[in-house]
Structure formats: structure tokens, C-alpha cells
C-alpha atoms as one frame of an Amber mdcrd trajectory, in Angstrom:
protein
 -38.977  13.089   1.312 -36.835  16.894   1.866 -39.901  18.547  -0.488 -42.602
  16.880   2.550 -40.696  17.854   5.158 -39.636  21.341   4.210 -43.868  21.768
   3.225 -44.294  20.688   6.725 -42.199  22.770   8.100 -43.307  25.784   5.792
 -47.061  24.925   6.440 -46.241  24.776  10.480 -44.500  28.356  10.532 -47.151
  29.333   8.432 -50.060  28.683  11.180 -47.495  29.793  14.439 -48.744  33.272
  14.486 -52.250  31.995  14.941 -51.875  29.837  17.959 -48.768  31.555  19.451
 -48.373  34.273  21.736 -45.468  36.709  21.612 -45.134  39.014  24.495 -41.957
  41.781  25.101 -41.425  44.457  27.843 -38.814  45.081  30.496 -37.571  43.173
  33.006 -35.235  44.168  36.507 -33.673  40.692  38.789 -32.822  41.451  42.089
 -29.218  39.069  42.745 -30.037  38.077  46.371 -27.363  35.887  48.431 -27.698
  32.632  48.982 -26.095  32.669  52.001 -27.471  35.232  54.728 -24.572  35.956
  56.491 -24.229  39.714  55.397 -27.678  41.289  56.657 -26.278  44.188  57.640
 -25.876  44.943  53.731 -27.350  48.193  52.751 -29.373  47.795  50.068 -28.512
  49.881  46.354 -28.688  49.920  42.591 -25.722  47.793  42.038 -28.167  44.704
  43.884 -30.414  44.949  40.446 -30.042  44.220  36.817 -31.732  45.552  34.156
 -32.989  44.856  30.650 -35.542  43.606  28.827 -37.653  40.076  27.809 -39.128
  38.733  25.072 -41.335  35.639  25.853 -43.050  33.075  23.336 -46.184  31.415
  24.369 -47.528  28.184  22.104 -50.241  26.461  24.662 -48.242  24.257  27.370
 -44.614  25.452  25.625 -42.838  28.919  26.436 -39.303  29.960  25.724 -37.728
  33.279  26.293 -34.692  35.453  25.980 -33.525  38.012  28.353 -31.194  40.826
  28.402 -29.518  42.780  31.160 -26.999  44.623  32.116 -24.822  44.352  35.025
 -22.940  47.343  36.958 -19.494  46.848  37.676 -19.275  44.654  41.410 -16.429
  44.432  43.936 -17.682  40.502  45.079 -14.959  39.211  48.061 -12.424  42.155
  47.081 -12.084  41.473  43.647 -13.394  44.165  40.851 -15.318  42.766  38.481
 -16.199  45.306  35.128 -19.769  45.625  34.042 -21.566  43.027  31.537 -24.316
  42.231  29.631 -26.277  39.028  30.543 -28.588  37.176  28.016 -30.513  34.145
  29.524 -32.121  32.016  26.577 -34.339  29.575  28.213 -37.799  26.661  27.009
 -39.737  24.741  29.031 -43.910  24.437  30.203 -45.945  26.520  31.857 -49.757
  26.066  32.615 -52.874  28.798  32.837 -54.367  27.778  35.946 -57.179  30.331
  36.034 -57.931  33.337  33.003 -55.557  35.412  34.342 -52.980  33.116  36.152
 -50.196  31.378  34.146 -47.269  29.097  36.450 -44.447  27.861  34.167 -40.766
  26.144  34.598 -37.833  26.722  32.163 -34.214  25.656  31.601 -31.786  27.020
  29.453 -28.273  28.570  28.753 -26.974  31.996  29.809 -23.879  33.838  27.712
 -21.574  36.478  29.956 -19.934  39.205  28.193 -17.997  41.779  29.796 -17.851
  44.991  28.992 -13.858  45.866  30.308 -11.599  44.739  31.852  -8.578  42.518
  30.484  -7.541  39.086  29.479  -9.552  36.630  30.817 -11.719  39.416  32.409
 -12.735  39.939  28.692 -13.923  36.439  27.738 -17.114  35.372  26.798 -18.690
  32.692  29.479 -21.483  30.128  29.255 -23.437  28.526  31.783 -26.881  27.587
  32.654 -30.151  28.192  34.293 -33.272  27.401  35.638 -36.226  29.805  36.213
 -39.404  29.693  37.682 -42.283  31.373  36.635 -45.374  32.878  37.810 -47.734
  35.702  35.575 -50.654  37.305  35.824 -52.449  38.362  32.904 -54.535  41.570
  32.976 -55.477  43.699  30.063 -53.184  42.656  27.457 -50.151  43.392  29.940
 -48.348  40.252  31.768 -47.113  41.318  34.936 -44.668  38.525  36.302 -42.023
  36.872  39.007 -39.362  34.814  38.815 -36.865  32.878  40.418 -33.978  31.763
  39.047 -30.818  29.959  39.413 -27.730  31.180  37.507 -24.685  29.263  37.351
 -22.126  31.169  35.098 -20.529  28.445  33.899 -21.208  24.565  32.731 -18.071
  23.169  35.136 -19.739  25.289  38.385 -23.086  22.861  37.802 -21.038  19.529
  37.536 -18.516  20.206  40.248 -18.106  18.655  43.604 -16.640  21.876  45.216
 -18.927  23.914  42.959 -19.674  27.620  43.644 -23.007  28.194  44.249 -25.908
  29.544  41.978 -27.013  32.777  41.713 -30.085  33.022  43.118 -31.934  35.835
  40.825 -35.310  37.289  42.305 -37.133  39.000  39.110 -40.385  40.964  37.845
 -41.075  41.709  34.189 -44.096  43.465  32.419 -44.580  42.264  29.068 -46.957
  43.495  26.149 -48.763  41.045  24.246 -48.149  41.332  20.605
């Protein structure tokens, strides 16, 4: 029964490359409020993050993993030292014309600072949910997403939770 099931398995990422689709380029998010009581925020560099993407297409399935960096913050007077996001995320998305491709994903999200001390320097977990919508023109996907970033598993289950990041973001990806 193992001997079937590994040749299944070997046999299955065998034929992936033919009916998958990988696709990797860069990728900025834009961390807007969620609250719009500041508006008379100037807007700068330390609003974006920036990385890269690497997305995996098999028909109605997609998952991805992104990477970006974050500038160090001052967020209600305390300092916070830069990190380095990575967002691992599955889920469906649909091609509703040649060119136009609409997808959902969920995943998990790892924190890592880059300075700071103590507990400043631990890694964090959390979750979060993205919406997708790409448009597919000569080989290069040109996308926007939405997502919601909680940076930790006990801010989603809380009563008196802190709310989401909401995380406005456009990537152009190669096909591969």
C-alpha cells in the first residue's frame, strides 16, 4: 500500500509542471488605517512595504508566499524596529474572461524583527486573508489585493481584539 501511494504521489509531481502555473515578481502593500480618524496624515515611504511574490496557479487552486520588509514605525508613541513579513497563503481563484483572474486566499503570516530587544526580538504568528484580482497580459500578471493581517492567532479570537491590518497591494508577476 506505501509503494502505491508514494507512485501516486511520484506520478502526480511528475505531471504538476504541465498543468501548473508558477508566476514570481515584486510586490509593494500600502498599510492603510482602518479607522479614518487621522486624514490629515501626510503621506510617505514608511506607509509601504516592499518585497517580492511567488504565486502557484493549478486551475481553480492558487497558493502564494510573500516577502516584505517593513521600515521601522513609531505606531501610538511606541518605536517599533524594522521586520521582515512573509505571508504564506491557498485558496481559489477563477479566470472570468482570457485575461481576468478573481481569487480568495487564507493563510498564516510569520513576523520577524530585525532589532530591537527581548520580546521586541521574537518571532510572531498570525493570520490572513487576501483578496485577489489579476489581469493577465503578455505573459506578465499585473495584480491587487486586499488583505487583512492580524499579527497574531489570540488578536483573531479575542473579544477586545485589535483590529486587522488592512493591507492595500499591487504585484507584477512573470510567468514561468
Amino acid at each position: 500500500m506505501k509503494r502505491v501511494l508514494i507512485l501516486a504521489l511520484g506520478l502526480f509531481c511528475l505531471s504538476l509542471p504541465a498543468f501548473a502555473q508558477l508566476q514570481i515578481g515584486g510586490t509593494a502593500y500600502y498599510m492603510a488605517p482602518l479607522d479614518k480618524t487621522d486624514q490629515a496624515k501626510k503621506l510617505s515611504i514608511h506607509d509601504f512595504l516592499f518585497g517580492g511574490e511567488a504565486r502557484l496557479l493549478l486551475g481553480p487552486l492558487e497558493g502564494s508566499a510573500t516577502g516584505v520588509f517593513e521600515p521601522p514605525v513609531t505606531d501610538g508613541g511606541i518605536d517599533y524596529p524594522p521586520a521582515i513579513f512573509a505571508m504564506f497563503s491557498g485558496g481559489l481563484g477563477f479566470d472570468l474572461l482570457p485575461i481576468l483572474r478573481l481569487g480568495g486566499e487564507v493563510g498564516v503570516n510569520l513576523i520577524q524583527p530585525l532589532g530591537g530587544s527581548g520580546e521586541e526580538k521574537a518571532l510572531n504568528a498570525g493570520a490572513n486573508v487576501k483578496l485577489l484580482a489579476t489581469a493577465h497580459v503578455f505573459g506578465l500578471n499585473i495584480g491587487a489585493n486586499a488583505s487583512f493581517f492580524y499579527p497574531s492567532f489570540a488578536a483573531i479570537t479575542a473579544v477586545t481584539a485589535v483590529k486587522p491590518k488592512l493591507l492595500f497591494g499591487f504585484s507584477a508577476l512573470l510567468e514561468l
